[in-house]
N, C-alpha and C positions, 0 to 999 in steps of 0.2 A: 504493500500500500504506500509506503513512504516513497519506491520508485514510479509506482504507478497510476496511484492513486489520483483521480479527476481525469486521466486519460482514458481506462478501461470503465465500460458501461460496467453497474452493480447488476446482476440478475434477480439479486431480491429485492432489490428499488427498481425494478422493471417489471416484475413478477407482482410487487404488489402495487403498481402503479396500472398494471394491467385489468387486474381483481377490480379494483376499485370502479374501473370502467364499466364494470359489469355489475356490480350489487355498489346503492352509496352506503355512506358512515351509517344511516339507521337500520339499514337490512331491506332498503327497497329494490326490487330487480329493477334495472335500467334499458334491459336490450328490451324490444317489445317480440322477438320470437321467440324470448323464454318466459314469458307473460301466457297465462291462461286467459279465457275468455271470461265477460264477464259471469260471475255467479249465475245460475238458474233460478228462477222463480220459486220453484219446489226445492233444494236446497237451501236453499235462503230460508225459506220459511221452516223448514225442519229444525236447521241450525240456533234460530231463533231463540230456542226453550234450551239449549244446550250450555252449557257451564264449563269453561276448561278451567284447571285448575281451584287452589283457596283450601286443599286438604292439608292434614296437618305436614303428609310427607314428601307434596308440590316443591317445585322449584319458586321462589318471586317473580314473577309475570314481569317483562319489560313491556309495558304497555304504550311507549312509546317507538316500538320496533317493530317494524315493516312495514308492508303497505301499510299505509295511512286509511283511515276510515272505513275499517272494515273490526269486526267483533272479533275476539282471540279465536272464538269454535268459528268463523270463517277466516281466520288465517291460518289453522291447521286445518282442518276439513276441506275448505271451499278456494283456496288461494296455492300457487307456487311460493318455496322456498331456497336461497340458493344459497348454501354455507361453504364455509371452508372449514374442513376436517385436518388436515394437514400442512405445514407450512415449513419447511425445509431450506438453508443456503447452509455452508461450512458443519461443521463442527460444534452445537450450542454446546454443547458439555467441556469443549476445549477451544477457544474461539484463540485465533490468530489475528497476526496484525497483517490480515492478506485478503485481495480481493476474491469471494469465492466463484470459481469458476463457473457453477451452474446453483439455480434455483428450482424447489419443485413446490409444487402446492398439490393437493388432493381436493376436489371441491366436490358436492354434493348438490343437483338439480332435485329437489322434492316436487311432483306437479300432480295436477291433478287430470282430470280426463278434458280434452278440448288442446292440449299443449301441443304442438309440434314437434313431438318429441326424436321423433326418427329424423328427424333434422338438425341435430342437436350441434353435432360438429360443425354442421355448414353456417348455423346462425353465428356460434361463438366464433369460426374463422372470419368473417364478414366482417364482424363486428370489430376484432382486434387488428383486422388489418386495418377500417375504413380509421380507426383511432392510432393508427401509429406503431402497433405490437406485434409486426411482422416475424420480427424474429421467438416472439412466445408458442412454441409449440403447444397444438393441442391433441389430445389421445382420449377417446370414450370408451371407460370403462365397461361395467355391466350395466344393462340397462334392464327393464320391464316394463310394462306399455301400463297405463292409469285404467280403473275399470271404475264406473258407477250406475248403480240400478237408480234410475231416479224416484225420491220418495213416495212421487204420487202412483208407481206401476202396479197394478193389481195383486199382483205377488205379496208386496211390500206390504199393502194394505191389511192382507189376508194373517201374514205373518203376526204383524202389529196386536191385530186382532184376536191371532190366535193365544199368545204370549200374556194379553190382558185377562183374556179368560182364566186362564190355568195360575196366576198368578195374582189376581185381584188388584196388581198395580200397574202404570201405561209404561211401556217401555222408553227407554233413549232409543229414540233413531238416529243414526250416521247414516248421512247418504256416501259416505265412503271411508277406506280406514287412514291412519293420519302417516300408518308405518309402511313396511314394501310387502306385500304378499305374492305368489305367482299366480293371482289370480285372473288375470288377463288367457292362460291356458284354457279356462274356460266359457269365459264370456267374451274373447274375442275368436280364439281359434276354434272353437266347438260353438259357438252362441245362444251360450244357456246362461239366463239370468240367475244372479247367484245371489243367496242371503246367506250372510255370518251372523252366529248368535254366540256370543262367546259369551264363558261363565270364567268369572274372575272377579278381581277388586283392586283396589290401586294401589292396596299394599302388599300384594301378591308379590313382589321383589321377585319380578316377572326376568328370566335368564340369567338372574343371579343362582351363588351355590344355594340358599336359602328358597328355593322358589316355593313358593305351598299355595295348596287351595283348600277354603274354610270348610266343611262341614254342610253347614247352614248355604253356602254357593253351590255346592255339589250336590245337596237334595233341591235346592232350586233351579238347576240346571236338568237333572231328572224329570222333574215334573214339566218345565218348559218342553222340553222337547219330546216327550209323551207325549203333550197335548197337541203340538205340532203335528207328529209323524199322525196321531188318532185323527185330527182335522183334516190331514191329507187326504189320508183313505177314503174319509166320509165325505170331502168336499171336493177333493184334485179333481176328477174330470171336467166336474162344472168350471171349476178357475182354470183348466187348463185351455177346455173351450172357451174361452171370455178372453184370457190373455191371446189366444191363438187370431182373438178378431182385433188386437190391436197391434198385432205382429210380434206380441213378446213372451210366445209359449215358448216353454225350453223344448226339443226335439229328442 
Protein backbone atom coordinates (compact mmCIF):
# COMPACT_ATOMS: atom_id res chain seq x y z
CA UNK A 1 0.00 0.00 0.00
CA UNK A 2 2.79 2.59 0.93
CA UNK A 3 4.09 1.74 -2.81
CA UNK A 4 0.85 1.58 -4.30
CA UNK A 5 -1.59 2.72 -2.72
CA UNK A 6 -4.05 5.47 -4.65
CA UNK A 7 -2.78 3.86 -7.86
CA UNK A 8 -4.22 0.35 -7.77
CA UNK A 9 -8.21 0.24 -7.70
CA UNK A 10 -9.45 -1.39 -3.96
CA UNK A 11 -11.81 -4.30 -4.81
CA UNK A 12 -13.73 -3.81 -1.69
CA UNK A 13 -14.20 -0.08 -2.31
CA UNK A 14 -15.52 -1.21 -5.67
CA UNK A 15 -17.39 -4.20 -4.56
CA UNK A 16 -19.19 -2.33 -2.09
CA UNK A 17 -19.58 0.70 -4.15
CA UNK A 18 -21.19 -1.66 -6.58
CA UNK A 19 -23.71 -3.40 -3.74
CA UNK A 20 -24.78 -0.08 -2.92
CA UNK A 21 -25.83 0.55 -6.51
CA UNK A 22 -28.18 -2.17 -6.03
CA UNK A 23 -29.81 -2.18 -2.57
CA UNK A 24 -29.51 1.92 -0.66
CA UNK A 25 -28.37 2.42 3.03
CA UNK A 26 -32.14 1.59 4.34
CA UNK A 27 -32.55 -1.84 2.43
CA UNK A 28 -34.51 -0.49 -0.50
CA UNK A 29 -33.93 -2.55 -3.81
CA UNK A 30 -32.95 0.04 -6.44
CA UNK A 31 -32.60 -1.94 -9.88
CA UNK A 32 -36.52 -2.17 -10.96
CA UNK A 33 -35.87 -5.84 -12.53
CA UNK A 34 -35.26 -7.07 -9.06
CA UNK A 35 -38.56 -5.35 -7.82
CA UNK A 36 -41.71 -7.49 -7.63
CA UNK A 37 -44.99 -6.25 -8.88
CA UNK A 38 -47.13 -4.41 -7.03
CA UNK A 39 -48.85 -6.46 -4.06
CA UNK A 40 -52.22 -8.34 -5.16
CA UNK A 41 -55.60 -7.26 -3.83
CA UNK A 42 -56.09 -10.71 -2.05
CA UNK A 43 -52.70 -10.74 -0.46
CA UNK A 44 -52.99 -7.42 0.60
CA UNK A 45 -55.88 -8.19 2.21
CA UNK A 46 -54.87 -11.50 3.87
CA UNK A 47 -51.61 -9.97 5.10
CA UNK A 48 -53.74 -7.39 6.74
CA UNK A 49 -54.70 -9.25 10.09
CA UNK A 50 -51.08 -10.73 10.14
CA UNK A 51 -48.40 -9.67 12.96
CA UNK A 52 -44.67 -10.22 12.39
CA UNK A 53 -42.81 -10.24 15.08
CA UNK A 54 -43.35 -8.59 19.24
CA UNK A 55 -42.61 -12.21 20.94
CA UNK A 56 -40.65 -12.53 23.65
CA UNK A 57 -37.81 -14.51 21.55
CA UNK A 58 -38.23 -11.83 18.00
CA UNK A 59 -35.53 -10.11 16.81
CA UNK A 60 -36.27 -5.62 17.29
CA UNK A 61 -38.05 -5.00 14.03
CA UNK A 62 -36.18 -2.12 12.03
CA UNK A 63 -39.18 -0.42 11.17
CA UNK A 64 -37.50 1.98 9.32
CA UNK A 65 -35.90 -0.66 6.67
CA UNK A 66 -36.90 -1.30 3.23
CA UNK A 67 -39.23 -0.55 1.10
CA UNK A 68 -40.98 2.35 2.41
CA UNK A 69 -44.71 2.10 3.05
CA UNK A 70 -45.45 -1.12 3.03
CA UNK A 71 -46.58 -3.30 6.63
CA UNK A 72 -43.60 -5.72 8.19
CA UNK A 73 -46.10 -9.03 7.18
CA UNK A 74 -45.98 -7.23 3.47
CA UNK A 75 -42.36 -6.82 3.50
CA UNK A 76 -41.69 -10.51 4.35
CA UNK A 77 -44.69 -12.04 2.71
CA UNK A 78 -45.64 -9.66 -0.15
CA UNK A 79 -42.28 -7.73 -1.16
CA UNK A 80 -38.49 -8.66 -2.42
CA UNK A 81 -35.48 -8.71 -0.22
CA UNK A 82 -31.80 -8.38 -1.38
CA UNK A 83 -29.16 -8.89 1.41
CA UNK A 84 -25.66 -9.40 1.75
CA UNK A 85 -24.72 -12.70 3.52
CA UNK A 86 -21.03 -12.54 2.99
CA UNK A 87 -18.44 -9.92 2.51
CA UNK A 88 -14.93 -10.93 1.96
CA UNK A 89 -11.26 -8.79 0.79
CA UNK A 90 -7.74 -9.83 2.47
CA UNK A 91 -7.29 -11.59 5.57
CA UNK A 92 -9.94 -9.97 8.48
CA UNK A 93 -8.33 -12.15 11.08
CA UNK A 94 -4.72 -10.82 9.88
CA UNK A 95 -5.05 -7.65 7.86
CA UNK A 96 -1.88 -6.25 6.10
CA UNK A 97 -0.70 -3.06 5.01
CA UNK A 98 -1.45 -4.33 1.30
CA UNK A 99 -3.84 -3.70 -1.27
CA UNK A 100 -6.04 -6.87 -1.59
CA UNK A 101 -6.18 -8.23 -4.79
CA UNK A 102 -9.79 -9.56 -5.01
CA UNK A 103 -13.16 -8.98 -3.24
CA UNK A 104 -16.06 -11.39 -2.86
CA UNK A 105 -19.52 -10.80 -1.52
CA UNK A 106 -22.26 -13.49 -1.34
CA UNK A 107 -25.65 -11.68 -1.80
CA UNK A 108 -29.18 -13.15 -1.26
CA UNK A 109 -32.31 -12.09 -3.93
CA UNK A 110 -35.46 -13.15 -1.54
CA UNK A 111 -38.75 -12.40 -4.09
CA UNK A 112 -41.63 -13.21 -4.40
CA UNK A 113 -43.92 -14.76 -7.23
CA UNK A 114 -44.27 -11.90 -10.32
CA UNK A 115 -40.03 -11.39 -10.15
CA UNK A 116 -38.13 -12.00 -13.19
CA UNK A 117 -36.21 -14.13 -11.68
CA UNK A 118 -34.69 -16.30 -14.47
CA UNK A 119 -33.37 -13.04 -15.49
CA UNK A 120 -31.55 -12.42 -12.65
CA UNK A 121 -27.98 -12.26 -14.05
CA UNK A 122 -28.91 -10.32 -17.04
CA UNK A 123 -30.61 -7.51 -14.85
CA UNK A 124 -27.68 -7.23 -12.30
CA UNK A 125 -25.03 -7.36 -15.56
CA UNK A 126 -27.04 -4.38 -17.01
CA UNK A 127 -27.33 -2.69 -14.40
CA UNK A 128 -23.57 -2.74 -13.17
CA UNK A 129 -22.24 -2.12 -16.32
CA UNK A 130 -24.87 0.93 -17.30
CA UNK A 131 -23.33 2.25 -13.42
CA UNK A 132 -19.70 1.86 -14.12
CA UNK A 133 -18.94 -1.82 -12.54
CA UNK A 134 -17.69 -3.56 -15.54
CA UNK A 135 -15.12 -5.12 -14.00
CA UNK A 136 -17.46 -6.65 -10.96
CA UNK A 137 -18.14 -10.08 -11.83
CA UNK A 138 -21.32 -11.75 -11.46
CA UNK A 139 -22.09 -15.63 -10.86
CA UNK A 140 -25.89 -17.05 -9.85
CA UNK A 141 -25.94 -19.32 -7.53
CA UNK A 142 -28.94 -21.78 -6.70
CA UNK A 143 -31.95 -20.49 -7.49
CA UNK A 144 -35.85 -21.68 -7.04
CA UNK A 145 -38.75 -20.03 -8.91
CA UNK A 146 -41.42 -18.20 -6.13
CA UNK A 147 -44.91 -20.13 -5.92
CA UNK A 148 -48.38 -18.50 -4.43
CA UNK A 149 -51.93 -19.95 -4.35
CA UNK A 150 -53.72 -16.66 -4.14
CA UNK A 151 -55.96 -16.39 -0.92
CA UNK A 152 -59.06 -15.99 -2.54
CA UNK A 153 -58.72 -19.69 -4.67
CA UNK A 154 -61.29 -22.02 -3.69
CA UNK A 155 -58.89 -24.51 -2.33
CA UNK A 156 -57.73 -21.98 0.04
CA UNK A 157 -61.08 -21.09 1.09
CA UNK A 158 -62.06 -24.62 1.61
CA UNK A 159 -58.87 -25.38 3.74
CA UNK A 160 -59.45 -22.17 5.89
CA UNK A 161 -62.72 -23.46 6.58
CA UNK A 162 -61.90 -26.79 7.14
CA UNK A 163 -59.06 -25.96 9.87
CA UNK A 164 -61.89 -23.46 11.60
CA UNK A 165 -64.07 -26.27 12.11
CA UNK A 166 -61.83 -28.88 13.66
CA UNK A 167 -60.22 -26.22 15.72
CA UNK A 168 -62.96 -23.64 16.82
CA UNK A 169 -60.21 -21.00 16.00
CA UNK A 170 -59.62 -18.93 12.38
CA UNK A 171 -56.51 -19.79 11.12
CA UNK A 172 -53.34 -17.28 9.95
CA UNK A 173 -53.29 -17.30 6.37
CA UNK A 174 -50.00 -16.69 4.38
CA UNK A 175 -50.43 -16.26 0.90
CA UNK A 176 -46.95 -17.51 0.63
CA UNK A 177 -43.85 -18.79 2.94
CA UNK A 178 -41.31 -15.82 3.86
CA UNK A 179 -38.30 -18.99 3.78
CA UNK A 180 -37.18 -21.06 0.25
CA UNK A 181 -39.11 -24.30 -0.10
CA UNK A 182 -38.90 -26.58 -3.54
CA UNK A 183 -42.15 -25.86 -3.89
CA UNK A 184 -42.30 -24.59 -7.26
CA UNK A 185 -41.75 -28.63 -8.22
CA UNK A 186 -45.00 -28.64 -7.94
CA UNK A 187 -47.08 -25.88 -8.60
CA UNK A 188 -45.00 -24.84 -11.48
CA UNK A 189 -43.74 -28.07 -13.19
CA UNK A 190 -46.74 -30.47 -12.23
CA UNK A 191 -49.45 -27.49 -11.73
CA UNK A 192 -51.05 -28.55 -8.65
CA UNK A 193 -52.10 -25.83 -6.20
CA UNK A 194 -50.54 -26.56 -3.05
CA UNK A 195 -51.56 -25.79 0.67
CA UNK A 196 -48.99 -25.97 3.66
CA UNK A 197 -50.20 -26.39 7.18
CA UNK A 198 -47.45 -26.55 9.39
CA UNK A 199 -47.79 -27.35 13.10
CA UNK A 200 -45.02 -25.57 15.15
CA UNK A 201 -44.51 -22.21 17.32
CA UNK A 202 -41.84 -19.72 17.23
CA UNK A 203 -40.18 -21.03 19.97
CA UNK A 204 -39.71 -24.26 18.38
CA UNK A 205 -35.66 -23.34 17.88
CA UNK A 206 -36.60 -24.55 14.42
CA UNK A 207 -32.98 -26.37 12.83
CA UNK A 208 -31.32 -25.71 16.00
CA UNK A 209 -29.61 -28.82 18.05
CA UNK A 210 -32.65 -28.20 20.56
CA UNK A 211 -35.55 -28.22 17.92
CA UNK A 212 -38.81 -29.80 19.64
CA UNK A 213 -42.53 -29.67 19.00
CA UNK A 214 -45.12 -29.16 22.02
CA UNK A 215 -47.48 -31.65 22.89
CA UNK A 216 -50.40 -29.57 22.82
CA UNK A 217 -49.09 -28.49 18.79
CA UNK A 218 -48.83 -32.13 17.93
CA UNK A 219 -52.48 -33.03 19.08
CA UNK A 220 -53.59 -29.81 17.36
CA UNK A 221 -51.84 -30.76 14.36
CA UNK A 222 -53.62 -34.25 14.48
CA UNK A 223 -56.96 -33.03 14.73
CA UNK A 224 -56.28 -30.26 11.96
CA UNK A 225 -55.48 -32.55 9.56
CA UNK A 226 -58.08 -35.32 10.34
CA UNK A 227 -60.50 -32.90 9.72
CA UNK A 228 -58.98 -31.95 6.46
CA UNK A 229 -58.14 -35.25 4.98
CA UNK A 230 -62.27 -36.23 6.47
CA UNK A 231 -63.53 -32.98 4.49
CA UNK A 232 -61.66 -34.01 1.44
CA UNK A 233 -63.33 -37.32 1.03
CA UNK A 234 -66.67 -35.90 1.90
CA UNK A 235 -66.28 -32.66 -0.14
CA UNK A 236 -63.03 -33.09 -2.85
CA UNK A 237 -65.06 -33.98 -5.85
CA UNK A 238 -67.47 -31.20 -5.54
CA UNK A 239 -64.35 -28.56 -4.87
CA UNK A 240 -62.48 -30.28 -7.23
CA UNK A 241 -65.38 -29.80 -9.89
CA UNK A 242 -65.78 -25.86 -8.82
CA UNK A 243 -61.88 -25.32 -8.87
CA UNK A 244 -61.66 -27.28 -12.35
CA UNK A 245 -64.20 -24.32 -13.68
CA UNK A 246 -61.82 -21.71 -12.68
CA UNK A 247 -58.87 -23.48 -14.04
CA UNK A 248 -57.37 -24.34 -10.75
CA UNK A 249 -58.03 -28.01 -10.05
CA UNK A 250 -54.99 -29.98 -9.31
CA UNK A 251 -54.75 -32.97 -12.10
Amino acid sequence: SGNWGGLLANPAIVLSHAIASLVDARGRILVPGLRPPPIPAPVAAALADLEVGGGADDPAIDHDWGEPGLSPSEQVFGWNSLDVLTFGAGDPAKPVNAIPPVATAWCQLRFVVGTDWRALEQHVRAHLDAAGFADVRVRVGMQAGATRLSPDNPWVRWAAASIERSTGLRPALLPNLGGSLPNDIFADLLGLPTLWVPHSYPACAQHAPNEHLLGSVAREGLAIMAGLFWDLGDQGAALRQAAAETDSSPS
